[in-house]
C-alpha positions in Angstrom: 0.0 0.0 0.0 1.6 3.2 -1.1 0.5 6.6 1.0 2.2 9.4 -1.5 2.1 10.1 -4.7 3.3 7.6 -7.0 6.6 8.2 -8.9 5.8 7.4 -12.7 7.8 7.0 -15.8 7.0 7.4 -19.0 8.4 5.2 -21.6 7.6 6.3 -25.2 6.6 10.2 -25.4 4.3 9.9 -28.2 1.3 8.6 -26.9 2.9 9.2 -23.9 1.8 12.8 -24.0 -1.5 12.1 -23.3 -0.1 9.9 -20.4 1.9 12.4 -19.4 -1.0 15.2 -19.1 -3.6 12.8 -17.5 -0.8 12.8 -14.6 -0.5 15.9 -14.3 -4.0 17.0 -13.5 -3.6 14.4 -10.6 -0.3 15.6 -8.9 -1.9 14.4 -5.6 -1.9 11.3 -6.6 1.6 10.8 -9.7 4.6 12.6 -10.0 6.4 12.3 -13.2 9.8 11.3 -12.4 10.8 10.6 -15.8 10.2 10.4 -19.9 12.4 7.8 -21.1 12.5 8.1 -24.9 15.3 7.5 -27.9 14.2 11.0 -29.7 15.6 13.4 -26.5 13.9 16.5 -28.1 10.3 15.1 -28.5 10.6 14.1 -24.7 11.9 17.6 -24.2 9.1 19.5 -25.7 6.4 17.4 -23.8 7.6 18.2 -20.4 8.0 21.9 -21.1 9.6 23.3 -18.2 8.9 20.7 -15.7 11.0 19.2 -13.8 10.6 15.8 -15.2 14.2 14.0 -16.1 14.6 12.9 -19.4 16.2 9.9 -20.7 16.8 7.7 -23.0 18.1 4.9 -20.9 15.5 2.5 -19.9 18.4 0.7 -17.6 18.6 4.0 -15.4 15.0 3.8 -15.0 14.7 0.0 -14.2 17.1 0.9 -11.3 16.0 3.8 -9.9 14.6 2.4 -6.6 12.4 6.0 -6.5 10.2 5.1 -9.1 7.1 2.7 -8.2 5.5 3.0 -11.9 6.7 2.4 -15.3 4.2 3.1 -17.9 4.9 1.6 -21.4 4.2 3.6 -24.3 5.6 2.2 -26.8 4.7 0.2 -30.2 3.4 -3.1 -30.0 6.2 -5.7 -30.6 8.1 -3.5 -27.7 5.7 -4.3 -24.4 6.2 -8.0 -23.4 9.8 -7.6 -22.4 9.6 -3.5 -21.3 6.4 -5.1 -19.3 8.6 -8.1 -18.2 12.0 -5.8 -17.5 9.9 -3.2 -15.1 8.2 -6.2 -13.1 11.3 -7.8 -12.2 13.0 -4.9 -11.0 10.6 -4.5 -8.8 7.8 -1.9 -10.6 4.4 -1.6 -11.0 3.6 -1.6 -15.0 0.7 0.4 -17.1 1.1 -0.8 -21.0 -0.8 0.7 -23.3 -2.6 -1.6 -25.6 -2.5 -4.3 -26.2 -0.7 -5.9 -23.8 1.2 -8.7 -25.3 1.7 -9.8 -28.8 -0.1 -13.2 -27.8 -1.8 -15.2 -25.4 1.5 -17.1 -24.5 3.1 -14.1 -23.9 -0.1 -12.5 -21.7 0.0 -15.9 -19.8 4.0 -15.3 -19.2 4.0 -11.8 -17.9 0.7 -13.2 -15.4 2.9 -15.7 -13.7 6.2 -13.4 -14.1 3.3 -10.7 -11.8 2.3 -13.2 -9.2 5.9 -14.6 -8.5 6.8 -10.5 -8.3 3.8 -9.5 -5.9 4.2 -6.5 -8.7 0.7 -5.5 -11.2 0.2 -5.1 -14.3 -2.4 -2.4 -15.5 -3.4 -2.1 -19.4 -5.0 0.5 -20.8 -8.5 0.6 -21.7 -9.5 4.5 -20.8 -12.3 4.1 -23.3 -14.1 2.2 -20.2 -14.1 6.0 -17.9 -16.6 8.4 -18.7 -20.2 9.6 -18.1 -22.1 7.4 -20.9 -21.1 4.1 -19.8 -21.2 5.3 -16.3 -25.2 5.8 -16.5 -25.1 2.8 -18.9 -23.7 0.5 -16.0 -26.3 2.2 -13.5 -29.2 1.3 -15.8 -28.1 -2.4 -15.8 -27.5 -2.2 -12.5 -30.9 -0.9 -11.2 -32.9 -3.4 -13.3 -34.1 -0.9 -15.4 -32.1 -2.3 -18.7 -33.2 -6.0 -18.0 -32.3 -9.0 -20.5 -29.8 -8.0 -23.4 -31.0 -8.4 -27.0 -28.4 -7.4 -29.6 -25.8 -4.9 -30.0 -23.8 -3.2 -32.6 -20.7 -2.0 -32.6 -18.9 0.5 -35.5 -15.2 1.5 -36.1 -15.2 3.8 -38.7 -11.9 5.6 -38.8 -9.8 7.3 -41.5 -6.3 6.7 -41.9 -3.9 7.0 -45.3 -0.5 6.3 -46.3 0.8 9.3 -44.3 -0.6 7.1 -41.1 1.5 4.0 -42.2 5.1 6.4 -42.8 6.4 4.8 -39.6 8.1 2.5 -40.3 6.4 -0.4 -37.5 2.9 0.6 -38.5 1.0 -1.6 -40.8 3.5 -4.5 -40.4 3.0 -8.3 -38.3 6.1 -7.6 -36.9 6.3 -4.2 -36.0 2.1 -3.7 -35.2 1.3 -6.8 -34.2 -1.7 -6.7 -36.3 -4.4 -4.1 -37.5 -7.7 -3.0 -37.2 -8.6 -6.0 -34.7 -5.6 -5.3 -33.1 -4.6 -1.4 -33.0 -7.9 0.1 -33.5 -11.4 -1.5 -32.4 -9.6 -3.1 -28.9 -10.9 -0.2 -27.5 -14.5 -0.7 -28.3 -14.4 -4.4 -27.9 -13.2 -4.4 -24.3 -16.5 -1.7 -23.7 -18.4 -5.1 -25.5 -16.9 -7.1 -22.4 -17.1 -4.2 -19.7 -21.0 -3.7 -20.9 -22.2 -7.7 -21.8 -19.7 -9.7 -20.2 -17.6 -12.4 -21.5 -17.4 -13.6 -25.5 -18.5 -17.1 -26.3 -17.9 -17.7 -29.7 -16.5 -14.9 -33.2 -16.9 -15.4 -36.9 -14.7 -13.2 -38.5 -14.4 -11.3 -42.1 -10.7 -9.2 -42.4 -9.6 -7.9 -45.7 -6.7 -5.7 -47.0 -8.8 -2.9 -48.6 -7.8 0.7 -48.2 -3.9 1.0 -48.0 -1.0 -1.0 -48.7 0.2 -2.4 -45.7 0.5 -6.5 -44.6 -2.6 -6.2 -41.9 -6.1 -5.9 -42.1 -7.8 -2.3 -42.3 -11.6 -3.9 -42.6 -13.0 -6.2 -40.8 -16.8 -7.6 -40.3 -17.3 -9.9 -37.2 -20.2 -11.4 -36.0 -20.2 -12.4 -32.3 -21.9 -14.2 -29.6 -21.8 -12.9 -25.9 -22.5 -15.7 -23.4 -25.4 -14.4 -22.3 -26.9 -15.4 -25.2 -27.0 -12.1 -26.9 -25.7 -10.9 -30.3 -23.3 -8.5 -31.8 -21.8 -7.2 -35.1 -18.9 -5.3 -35.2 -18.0 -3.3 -38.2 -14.2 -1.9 -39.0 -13.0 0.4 -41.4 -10.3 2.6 -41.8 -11.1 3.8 -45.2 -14.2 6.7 -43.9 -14.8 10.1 -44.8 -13.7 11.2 -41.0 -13.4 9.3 -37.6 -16.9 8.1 -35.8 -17.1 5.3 -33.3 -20.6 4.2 -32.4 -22.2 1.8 -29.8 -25.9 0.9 -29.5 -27.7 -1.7 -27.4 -30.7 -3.1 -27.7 -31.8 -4.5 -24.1 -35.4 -6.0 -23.0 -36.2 -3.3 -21.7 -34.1 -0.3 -23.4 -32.2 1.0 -25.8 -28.6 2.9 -25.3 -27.1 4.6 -28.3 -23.7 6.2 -27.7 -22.5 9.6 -29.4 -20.0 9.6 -32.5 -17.1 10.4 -30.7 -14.1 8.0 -32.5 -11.3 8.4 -29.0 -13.9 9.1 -26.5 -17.1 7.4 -26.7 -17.9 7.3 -22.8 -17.6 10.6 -22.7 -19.6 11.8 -25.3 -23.5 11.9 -24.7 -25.7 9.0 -24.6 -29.2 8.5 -25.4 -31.4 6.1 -23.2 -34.8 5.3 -24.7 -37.7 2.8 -23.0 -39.4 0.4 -24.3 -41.7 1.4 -21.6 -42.9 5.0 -21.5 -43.7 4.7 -17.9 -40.3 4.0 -17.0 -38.7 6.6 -19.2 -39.0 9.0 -15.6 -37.2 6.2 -14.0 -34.3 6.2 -16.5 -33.6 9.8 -16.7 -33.5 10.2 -12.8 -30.6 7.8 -12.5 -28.6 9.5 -15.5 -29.3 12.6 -14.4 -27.2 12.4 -11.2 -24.3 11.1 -12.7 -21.7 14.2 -13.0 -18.6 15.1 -12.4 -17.1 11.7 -13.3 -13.1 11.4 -14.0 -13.1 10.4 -17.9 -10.3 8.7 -20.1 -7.1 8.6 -19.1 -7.8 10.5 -16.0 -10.2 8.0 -14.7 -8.4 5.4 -15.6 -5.1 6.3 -13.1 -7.0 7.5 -10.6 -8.4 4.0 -10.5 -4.9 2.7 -10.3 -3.9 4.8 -7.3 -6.6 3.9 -6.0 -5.8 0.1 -6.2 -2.3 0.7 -4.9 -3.7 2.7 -2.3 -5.2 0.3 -1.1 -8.5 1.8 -1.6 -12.0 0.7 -3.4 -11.3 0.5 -6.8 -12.3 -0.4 -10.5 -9.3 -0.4 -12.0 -8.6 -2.9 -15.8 -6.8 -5.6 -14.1 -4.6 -8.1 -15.6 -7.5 -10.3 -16.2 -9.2 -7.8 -18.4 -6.3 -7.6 -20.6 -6.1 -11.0 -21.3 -9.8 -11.7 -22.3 -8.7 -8.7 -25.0 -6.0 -10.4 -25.8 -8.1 -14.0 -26.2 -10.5 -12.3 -28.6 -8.0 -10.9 -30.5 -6.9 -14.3 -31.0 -9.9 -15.8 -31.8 -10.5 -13.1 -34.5 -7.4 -14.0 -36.3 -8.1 -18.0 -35.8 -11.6 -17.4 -37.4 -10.8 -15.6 -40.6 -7.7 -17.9 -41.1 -9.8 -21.0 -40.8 -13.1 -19.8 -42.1 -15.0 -21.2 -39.1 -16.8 -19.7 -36.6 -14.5 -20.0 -33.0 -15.6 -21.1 -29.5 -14.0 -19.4 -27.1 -11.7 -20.0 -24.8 -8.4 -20.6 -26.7 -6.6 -23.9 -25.6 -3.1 -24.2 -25.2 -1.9 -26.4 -27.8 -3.8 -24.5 -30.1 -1.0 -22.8 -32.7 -2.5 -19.3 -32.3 -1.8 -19.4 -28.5 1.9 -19.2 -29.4 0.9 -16.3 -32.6 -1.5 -15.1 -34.8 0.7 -13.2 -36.9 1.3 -15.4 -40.8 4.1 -17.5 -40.9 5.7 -15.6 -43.6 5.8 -12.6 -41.1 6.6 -14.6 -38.1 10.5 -14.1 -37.6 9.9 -16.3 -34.2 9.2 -19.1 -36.1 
């Protein structure tokens, strides 16, 4: 249990800006000890005057005994062993997503956390804000009852000038596309909202840029509690919109556009029964002043390593992301529609990414 604020770094400052200002606004709770980052000016310009160190030596952070929180920013094929490195020397990790680049490696780095006694946090700040905040209530209070069908939609815009770095729109440097670096977001609100995945049938296709990964994908999925859901991916649209609506016994929940922050944007909640429309609005009218995004999301750390009531994304959380991810990929590749959970000796727990890509192989 930790009584102070938490002494962070920052590894990666490109994401890591956002990181970086979500801590800010919370200096009861984080103090930025350091940005750890190859490109010394970028790092430079984000901390603007602070007095955050900056480094480029991930080594001289790993061993500075001050610091209780490493937070991984980096691109994908990079977080297993940064995640790995900071637990054994003796750190709590955040790692933006996704976690791992497979379930082996998810499975790994849970063990590697136990044996430690240190946690592991992924990011999933699409969870923290007002909409799905009143959503939960609703469920909560009875007042959404049994779920029906939902629909999820990933419409995003993104051209060669996206897929200039160099890692982006590769296996080996990305880990994987759309599925992967895109609609994670949106898929782990699916599991926050309706629970656990029983069973994916997938569609991917190659349509909008050149690159080795999928930038479209269609999937059709069972929740197991019986309800339905279709999830539809593009990054070939006029201009960014991500959209969730639900379809419950007795309600319907339709999120706003907003493509980054969905739970924060407004949501409409419409009954099925006009005489419990008064009911619904009372609850989601006293929701207010909730901590959204990123800031939610490490508050709800500190919280945990406070000691305190919490509702942090736990390790757990990450790895059913990483599972459907896996049973995404398994799907399309073998045409079939996949039950989950993944087994061990299934190939795809090892990787999803082609053998032709796969330079672990």
């Amino acid at each position: 249990m930790i009584n102070r604020p938490l002494r962070v770094a920052i590894i990666g400052a490109g994401v890591g800006k956002n990181h970086f200002d979500a801590f800010n606004s919370q200096l009861d709770k984080f103090s930025v000890k350091y940005i750890c980052d190859l490109d010394l000016d970028k790092a430079n310009k984000l901390i603007s005057g602070n007095s955050t160190k900056i480094t480029k030596d991930y080594e001289e952070v790993l061993n500075d005994d001050q610091v209780d929180l490493i937070d991984i920013c980096l691109p994908p094929d990079l977080h297993f062993e940064y995640v790995k490195k900071a637990l054994e020397a003796g750190k709590h990790a955040i790692c933006e997503k996704p976690l791992a680049g497979s379930l082996e490696e998810v499975d790994k780095l849970i063990k590697i956390s136990q044996i430690t006694k240190k946690n592991i946090y992924p990011v999933f700040q699409y969870r923290f804000g007002k909409g799905t905040k009143q959503l939960n209530l609703l469920i909560e209070s009875g007042l959404a009852g049994k779920p029906f069908v939902a629909s999820l939609e990933t419409y995003w815009n993104r051209d060669s000038d996206y897929y200039n770095v160099e890692w982006r729109g590769t296996w080996q440097g990305e880990r994987g596309g759309v599925i992967l670096g895109h609609a994670i977001h949106i898929h782990d609100l699916l599991n926050m909202i309706l629970g656990d995945v029983s069973s994916v049938y997938a569609k991917l296709s190659t349509r909008v840029n050149n690159i080795e990964v999928e930038d479209c994908a269609a999937l059709s999925i069972q929740m197991k509690n019986g309800s339905l859901v279709t999830s539809s991916i593009t990054l070939g649209s006029a201009n960014d919109t991500s959209r969730l609506k639900f379809s419950f016994e007795k309600l319907t929940a339709t999120s706003g556009k907003s493509p980054y922050k969905p739970a924060e944007d407004t949501w409409t909640f419409e009954s099925r029964q006009p005489n419990e429309q008064k009911k619904i609005d009372e609850i989601i009218g006293n929701v207010k002043n909730i901590q959204s995004g990123y800031v939610g999301l490490f508050n709800e750390i500190a919280n945990n390593l406070e000691g305190k009531k919490s509702n942090e994304v736990n390790l757990n959380d990450g790895r059913k992301s990483i599972e459907f991810v896996t049973a995404v990929y398994k799907s399309f590749n073998e045409d079939k529609n996949i039950i989950l959970p993944i087994e061990k000796e299934s190939i795809y727990y090892k990787s999803w990414i082609p053998e032709k890509y796969n330079k672990n192989k």
